[in-house]
LOFIBA-689852 format. One record per residue: x negated, y, z of N, C-alpha, C in turn; residue number from 1. Coordinates in Angstrom, 1 decimal. Example, Ala and Ser with C-alpha at 12.3 -4.5 7.8 and 13.67 -1.06 7.14 Angstrom:
<rs>
-13.2_-5.7_7.8_-12.3_-4.5_7.8_-13.2_-3.3_7.8_1
-12.8_-2.2_7.1_-13.7_-1.1_7.1_-12.9_0.0_7.9_2
</rs>
This chain:
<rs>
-128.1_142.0_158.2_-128.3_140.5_158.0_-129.5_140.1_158.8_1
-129.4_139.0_159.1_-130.4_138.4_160.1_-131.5_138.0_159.0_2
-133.0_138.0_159.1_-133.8_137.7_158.1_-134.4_136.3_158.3_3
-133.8_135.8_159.6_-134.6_134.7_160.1_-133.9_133.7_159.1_4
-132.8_134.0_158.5_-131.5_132.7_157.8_-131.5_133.3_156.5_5
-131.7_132.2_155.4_-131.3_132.9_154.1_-130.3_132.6_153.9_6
-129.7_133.5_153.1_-128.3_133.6_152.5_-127.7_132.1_151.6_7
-129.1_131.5_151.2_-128.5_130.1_150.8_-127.4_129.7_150.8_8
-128.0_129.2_152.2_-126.4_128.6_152.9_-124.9_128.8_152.6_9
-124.8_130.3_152.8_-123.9_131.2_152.8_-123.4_131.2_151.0_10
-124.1_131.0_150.3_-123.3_131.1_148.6_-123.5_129.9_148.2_11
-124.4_128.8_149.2_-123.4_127.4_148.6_-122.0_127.4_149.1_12
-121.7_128.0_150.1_-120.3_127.5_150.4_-119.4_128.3_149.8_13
-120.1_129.7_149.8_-118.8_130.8_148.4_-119.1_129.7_147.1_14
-120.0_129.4_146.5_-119.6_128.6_145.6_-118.8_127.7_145.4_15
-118.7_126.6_146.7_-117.8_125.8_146.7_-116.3_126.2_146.4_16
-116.2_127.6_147.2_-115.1_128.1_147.9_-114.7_128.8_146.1_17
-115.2_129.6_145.4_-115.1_129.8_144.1_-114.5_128.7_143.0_18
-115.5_127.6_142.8_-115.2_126.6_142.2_-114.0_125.8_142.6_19
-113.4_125.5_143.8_-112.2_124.9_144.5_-111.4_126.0_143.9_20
-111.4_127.6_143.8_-110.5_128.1_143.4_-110.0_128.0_141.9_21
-111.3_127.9_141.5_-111.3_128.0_139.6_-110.8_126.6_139.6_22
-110.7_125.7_140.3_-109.9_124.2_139.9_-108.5_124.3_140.3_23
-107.9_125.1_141.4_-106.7_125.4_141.2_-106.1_126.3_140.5_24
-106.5_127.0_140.0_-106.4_128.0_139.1_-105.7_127.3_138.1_25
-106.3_125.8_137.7_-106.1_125.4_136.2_-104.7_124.1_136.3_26
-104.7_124.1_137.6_-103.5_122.7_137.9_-102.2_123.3_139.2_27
-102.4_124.6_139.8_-101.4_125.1_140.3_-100.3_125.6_139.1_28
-100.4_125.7_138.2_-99.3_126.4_137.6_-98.9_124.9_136.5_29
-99.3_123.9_136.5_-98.6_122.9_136.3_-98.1_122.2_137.1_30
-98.6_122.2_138.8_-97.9_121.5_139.4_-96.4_122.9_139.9_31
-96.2_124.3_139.5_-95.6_124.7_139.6_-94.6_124.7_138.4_32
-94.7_124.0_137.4_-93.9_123.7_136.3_-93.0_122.3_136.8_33
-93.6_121.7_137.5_-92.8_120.5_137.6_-92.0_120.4_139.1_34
-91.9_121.7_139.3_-91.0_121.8_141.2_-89.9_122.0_140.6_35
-88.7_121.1_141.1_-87.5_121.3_141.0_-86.6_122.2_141.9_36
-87.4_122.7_143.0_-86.7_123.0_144.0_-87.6_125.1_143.7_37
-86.3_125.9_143.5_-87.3_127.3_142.8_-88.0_127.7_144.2_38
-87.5_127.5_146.1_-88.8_128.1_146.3_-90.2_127.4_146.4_39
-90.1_126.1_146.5_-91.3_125.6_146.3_-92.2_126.3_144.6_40
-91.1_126.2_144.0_-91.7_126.6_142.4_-92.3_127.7_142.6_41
-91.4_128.6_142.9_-92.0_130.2_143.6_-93.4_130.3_144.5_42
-93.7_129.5_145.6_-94.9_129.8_146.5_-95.8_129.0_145.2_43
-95.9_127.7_144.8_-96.9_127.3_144.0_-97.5_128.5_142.9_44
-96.4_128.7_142.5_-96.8_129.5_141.1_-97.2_131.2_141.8_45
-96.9_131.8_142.7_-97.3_132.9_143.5_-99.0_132.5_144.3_46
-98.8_131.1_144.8_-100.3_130.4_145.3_-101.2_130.7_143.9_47
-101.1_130.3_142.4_-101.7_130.4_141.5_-102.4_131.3_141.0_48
-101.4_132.5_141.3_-101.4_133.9_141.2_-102.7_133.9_141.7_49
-102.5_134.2_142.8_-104.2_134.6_144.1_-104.9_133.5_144.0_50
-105.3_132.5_143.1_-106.4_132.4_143.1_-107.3_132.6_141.8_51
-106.6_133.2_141.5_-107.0_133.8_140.2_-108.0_135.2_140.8_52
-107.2_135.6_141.5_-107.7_137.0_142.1_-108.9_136.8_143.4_53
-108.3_135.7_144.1_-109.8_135.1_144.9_-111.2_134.4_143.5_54
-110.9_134.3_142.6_-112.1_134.0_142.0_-112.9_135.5_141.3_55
-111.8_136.2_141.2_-112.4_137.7_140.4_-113.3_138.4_142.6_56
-112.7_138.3_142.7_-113.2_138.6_144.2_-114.3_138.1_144.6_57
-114.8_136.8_143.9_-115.6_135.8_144.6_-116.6_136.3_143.6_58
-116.5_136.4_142.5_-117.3_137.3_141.6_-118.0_138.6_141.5_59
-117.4_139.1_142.2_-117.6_140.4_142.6_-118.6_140.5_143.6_60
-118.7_139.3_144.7_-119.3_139.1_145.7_-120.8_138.5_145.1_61
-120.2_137.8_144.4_-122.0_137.0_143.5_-122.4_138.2_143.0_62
-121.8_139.0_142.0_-122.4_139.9_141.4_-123.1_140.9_142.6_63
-122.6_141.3_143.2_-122.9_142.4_144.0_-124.6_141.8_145.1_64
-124.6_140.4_145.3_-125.8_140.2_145.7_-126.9_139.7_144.9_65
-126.4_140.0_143.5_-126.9_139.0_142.5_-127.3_137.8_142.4_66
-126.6_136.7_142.6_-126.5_135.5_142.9_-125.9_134.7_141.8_67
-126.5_133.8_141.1_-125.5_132.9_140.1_-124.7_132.1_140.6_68
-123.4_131.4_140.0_-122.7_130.8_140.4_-123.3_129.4_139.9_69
-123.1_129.3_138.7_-123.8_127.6_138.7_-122.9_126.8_139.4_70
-123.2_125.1_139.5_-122.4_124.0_140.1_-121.4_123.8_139.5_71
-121.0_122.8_140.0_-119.7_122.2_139.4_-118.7_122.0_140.4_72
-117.0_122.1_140.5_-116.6_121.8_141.5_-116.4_119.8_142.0_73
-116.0_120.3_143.4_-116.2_119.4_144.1_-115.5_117.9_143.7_74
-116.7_116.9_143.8_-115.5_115.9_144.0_-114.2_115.3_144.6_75
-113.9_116.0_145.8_-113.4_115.4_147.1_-111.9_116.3_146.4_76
-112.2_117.4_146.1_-110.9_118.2_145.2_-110.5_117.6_144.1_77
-111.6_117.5_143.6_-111.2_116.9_141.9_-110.2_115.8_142.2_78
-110.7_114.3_143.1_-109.8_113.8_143.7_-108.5_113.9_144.2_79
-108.8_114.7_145.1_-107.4_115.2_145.3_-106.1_115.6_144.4_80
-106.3_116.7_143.5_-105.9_116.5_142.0_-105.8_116.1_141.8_81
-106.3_115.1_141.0_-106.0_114.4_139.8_-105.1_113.2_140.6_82
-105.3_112.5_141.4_-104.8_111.5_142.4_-102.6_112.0_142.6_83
-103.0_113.5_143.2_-101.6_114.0_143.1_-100.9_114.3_141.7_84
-101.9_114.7_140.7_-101.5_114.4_139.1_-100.5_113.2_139.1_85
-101.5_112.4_138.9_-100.9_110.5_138.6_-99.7_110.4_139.4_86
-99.9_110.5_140.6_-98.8_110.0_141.3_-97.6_111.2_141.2_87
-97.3_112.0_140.8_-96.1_113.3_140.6_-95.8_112.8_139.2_88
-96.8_112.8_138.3_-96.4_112.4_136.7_-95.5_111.0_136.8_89
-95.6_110.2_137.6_-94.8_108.6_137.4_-93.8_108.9_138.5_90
-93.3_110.0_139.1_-91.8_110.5_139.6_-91.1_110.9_139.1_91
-89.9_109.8_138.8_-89.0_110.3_137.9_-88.2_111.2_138.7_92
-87.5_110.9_140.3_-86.6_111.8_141.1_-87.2_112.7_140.9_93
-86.4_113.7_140.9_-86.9_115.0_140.6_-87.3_116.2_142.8_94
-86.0_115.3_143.8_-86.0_115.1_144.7_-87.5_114.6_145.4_95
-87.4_113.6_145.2_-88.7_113.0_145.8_-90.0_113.7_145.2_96
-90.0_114.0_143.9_-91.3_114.7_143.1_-91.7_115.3_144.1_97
-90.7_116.9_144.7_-90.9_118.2_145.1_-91.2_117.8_146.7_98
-91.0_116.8_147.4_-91.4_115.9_148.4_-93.2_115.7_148.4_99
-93.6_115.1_147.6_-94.4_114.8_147.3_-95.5_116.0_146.9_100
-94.6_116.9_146.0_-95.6_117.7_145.8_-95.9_118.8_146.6_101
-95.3_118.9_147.4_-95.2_119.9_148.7_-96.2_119.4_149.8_102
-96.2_118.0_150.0_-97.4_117.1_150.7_-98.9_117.5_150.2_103
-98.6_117.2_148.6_-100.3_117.3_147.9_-100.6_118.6_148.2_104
-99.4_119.5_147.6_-100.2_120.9_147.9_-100.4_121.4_149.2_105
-100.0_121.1_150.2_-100.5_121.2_151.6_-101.8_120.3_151.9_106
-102.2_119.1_151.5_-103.4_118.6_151.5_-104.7_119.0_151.1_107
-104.0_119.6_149.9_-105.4_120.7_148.8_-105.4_121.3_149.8_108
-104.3_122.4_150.4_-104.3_123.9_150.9_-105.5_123.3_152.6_109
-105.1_122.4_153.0_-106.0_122.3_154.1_-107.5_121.5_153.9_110
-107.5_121.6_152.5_-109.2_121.2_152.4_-109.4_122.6_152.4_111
-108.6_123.6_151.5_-109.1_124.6_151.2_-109.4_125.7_153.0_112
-108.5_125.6_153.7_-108.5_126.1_154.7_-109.9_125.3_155.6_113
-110.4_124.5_155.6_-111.7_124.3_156.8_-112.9_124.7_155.6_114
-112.6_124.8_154.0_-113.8_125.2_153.2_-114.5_126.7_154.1_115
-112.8_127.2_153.8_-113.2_129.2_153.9_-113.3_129.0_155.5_116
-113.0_127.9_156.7_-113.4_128.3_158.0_-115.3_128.2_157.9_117
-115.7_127.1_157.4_-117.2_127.0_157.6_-117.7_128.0_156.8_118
-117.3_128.4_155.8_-118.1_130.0_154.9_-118.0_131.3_155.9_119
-116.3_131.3_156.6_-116.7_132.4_157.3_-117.8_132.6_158.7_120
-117.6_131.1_158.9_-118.7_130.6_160.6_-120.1_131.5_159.6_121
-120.6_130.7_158.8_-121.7_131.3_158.4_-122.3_132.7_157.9_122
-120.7_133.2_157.2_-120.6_134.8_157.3_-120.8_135.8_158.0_123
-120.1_135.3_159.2_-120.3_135.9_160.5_-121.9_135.9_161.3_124
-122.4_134.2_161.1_-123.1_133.9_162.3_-124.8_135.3_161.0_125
-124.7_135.1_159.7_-126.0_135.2_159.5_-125.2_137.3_158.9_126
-124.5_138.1_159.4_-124.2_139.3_159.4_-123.4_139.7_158.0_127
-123.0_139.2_157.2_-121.9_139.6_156.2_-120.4_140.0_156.3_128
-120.6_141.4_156.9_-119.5_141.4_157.5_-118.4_141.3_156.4_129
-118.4_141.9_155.1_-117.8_142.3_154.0_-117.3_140.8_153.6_130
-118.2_139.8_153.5_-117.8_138.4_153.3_-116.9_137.9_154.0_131
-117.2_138.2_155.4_-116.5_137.4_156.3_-114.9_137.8_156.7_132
-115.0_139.4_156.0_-113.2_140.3_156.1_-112.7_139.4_154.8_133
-113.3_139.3_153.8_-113.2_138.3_152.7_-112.4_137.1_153.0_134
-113.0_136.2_153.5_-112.9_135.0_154.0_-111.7_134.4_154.6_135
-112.0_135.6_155.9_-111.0_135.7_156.8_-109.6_135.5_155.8_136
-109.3_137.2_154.8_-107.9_137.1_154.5_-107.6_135.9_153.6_137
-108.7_135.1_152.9_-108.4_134.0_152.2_-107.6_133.2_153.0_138
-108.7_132.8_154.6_-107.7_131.9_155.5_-106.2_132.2_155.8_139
-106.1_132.8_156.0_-104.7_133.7_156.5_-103.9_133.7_155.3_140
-104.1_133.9_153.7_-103.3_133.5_153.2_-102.8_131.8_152.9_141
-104.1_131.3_153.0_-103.7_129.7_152.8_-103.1_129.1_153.9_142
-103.3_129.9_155.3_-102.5_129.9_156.3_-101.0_129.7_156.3_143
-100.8_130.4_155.7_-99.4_131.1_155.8_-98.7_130.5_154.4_144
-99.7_130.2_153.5_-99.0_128.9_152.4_-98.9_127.8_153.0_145
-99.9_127.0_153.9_-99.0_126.1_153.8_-98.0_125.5_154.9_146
-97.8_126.9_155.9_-97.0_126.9_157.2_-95.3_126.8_156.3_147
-95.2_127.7_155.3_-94.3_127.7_154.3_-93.8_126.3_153.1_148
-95.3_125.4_153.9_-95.2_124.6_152.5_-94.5_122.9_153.6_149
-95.1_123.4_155.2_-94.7_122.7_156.0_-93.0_122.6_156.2_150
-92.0_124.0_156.0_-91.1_124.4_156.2_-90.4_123.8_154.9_151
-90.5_123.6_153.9_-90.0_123.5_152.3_-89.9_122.1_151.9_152
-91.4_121.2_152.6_-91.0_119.8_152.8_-90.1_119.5_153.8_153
-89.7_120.0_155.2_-89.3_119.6_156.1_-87.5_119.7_155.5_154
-87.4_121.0_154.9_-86.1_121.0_154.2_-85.8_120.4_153.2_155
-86.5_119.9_152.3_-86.1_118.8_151.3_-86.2_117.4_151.9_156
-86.9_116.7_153.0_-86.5_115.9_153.3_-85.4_116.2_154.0_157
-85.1_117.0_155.3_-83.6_116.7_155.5_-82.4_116.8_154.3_158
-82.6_117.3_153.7_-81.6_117.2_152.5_-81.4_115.8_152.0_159
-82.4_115.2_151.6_-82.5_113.8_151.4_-82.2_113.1_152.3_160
-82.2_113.2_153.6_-81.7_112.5_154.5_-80.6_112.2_154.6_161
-79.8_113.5_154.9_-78.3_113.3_154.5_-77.3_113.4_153.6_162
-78.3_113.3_152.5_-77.6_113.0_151.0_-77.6_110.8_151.0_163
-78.3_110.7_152.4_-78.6_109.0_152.4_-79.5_108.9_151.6_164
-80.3_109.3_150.6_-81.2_109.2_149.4_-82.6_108.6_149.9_165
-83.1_109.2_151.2_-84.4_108.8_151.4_-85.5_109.1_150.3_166
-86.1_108.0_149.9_-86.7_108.0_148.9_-86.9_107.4_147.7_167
-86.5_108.2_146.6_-86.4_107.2_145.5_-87.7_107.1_144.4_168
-88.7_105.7_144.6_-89.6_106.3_143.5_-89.8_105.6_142.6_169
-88.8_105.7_141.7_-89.2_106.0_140.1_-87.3_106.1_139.8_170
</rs>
């Protein structure tokens, strides 16, 4: 570790990156309750899964440098949530919902993806290597969620395309 840089830096952003998890933690397996379409239901509720296991991980990491977690999560998330809440809860199509919720959760997924790029920039730049293998496979899995999540809307909207349906909301 470089001595010139404190670690500061570096566990406000695991924090951030912790607490974004512990808030999906608590609203991915409801918005995986309300997907009509099972693979979207499937990747949500499998997304849910690991971040359960990215927060015991992220713990492990505080613990091990002994570091509190403390804070509260973000607003810019909290927003985002609750925002995709309201608007999925007053969709009655069940079609359009999984449209929509495939959007939100690729919106979360890419706040979450530039969170874990600037934690690993700082991982890397001040010598955590352990953090930054960390990091890394976080990106790489939200990666690859929402490349899947890209693919899942693209196929429920063509579906609705040529069912003529478009979009029905409410």
């Amino acid at each position: 570790m470089n001595a010139a840089l404190s670690p500061s830096p570096l566990f406000d952003h695991l924090r951030d990156i912790y607490l974004m998890e512990k808030q999906l933690a608590e609203f991915l397996p409801g918005f995986s309750k309300i997907a009509a379409d099972g693979e979207l239901r499937e990747l949500i509720s499998r997304h849910a899964d690991r971040t359960v296991e990215h927060k015991a991980r992220l713990l492990a990491v505080f613990a091990n440098h002994r570091v509190r977690i403390g804070g509260d999560a973000g607003e810019a998330l909290r927003g985002l949530i609750s925002g995709a809440s309201m608007e999925l809860a007053n969709m009655k199509d069940p079609a359009t919902r999984d449209l929509l919720l495939a959007g939100h959760c690729k919106r979360i997924g890419d706040k979450g993806i530039n969170t874990y790029i600037a934690a690993a920039c700082m991982a890397k730049t001040m010598g955590y290597q352990a953090e930054w293998d960390l990091l890394v496979s976080f990106y790489s899995e939200q990666e690859k969620t929402i490349i899947r999540l890209d693919g899942i809307g693209a196929r429920l909207l063509n579906g609705q395309i040529r069912r003529g349906r478009y979009f029905s909301m409410l």
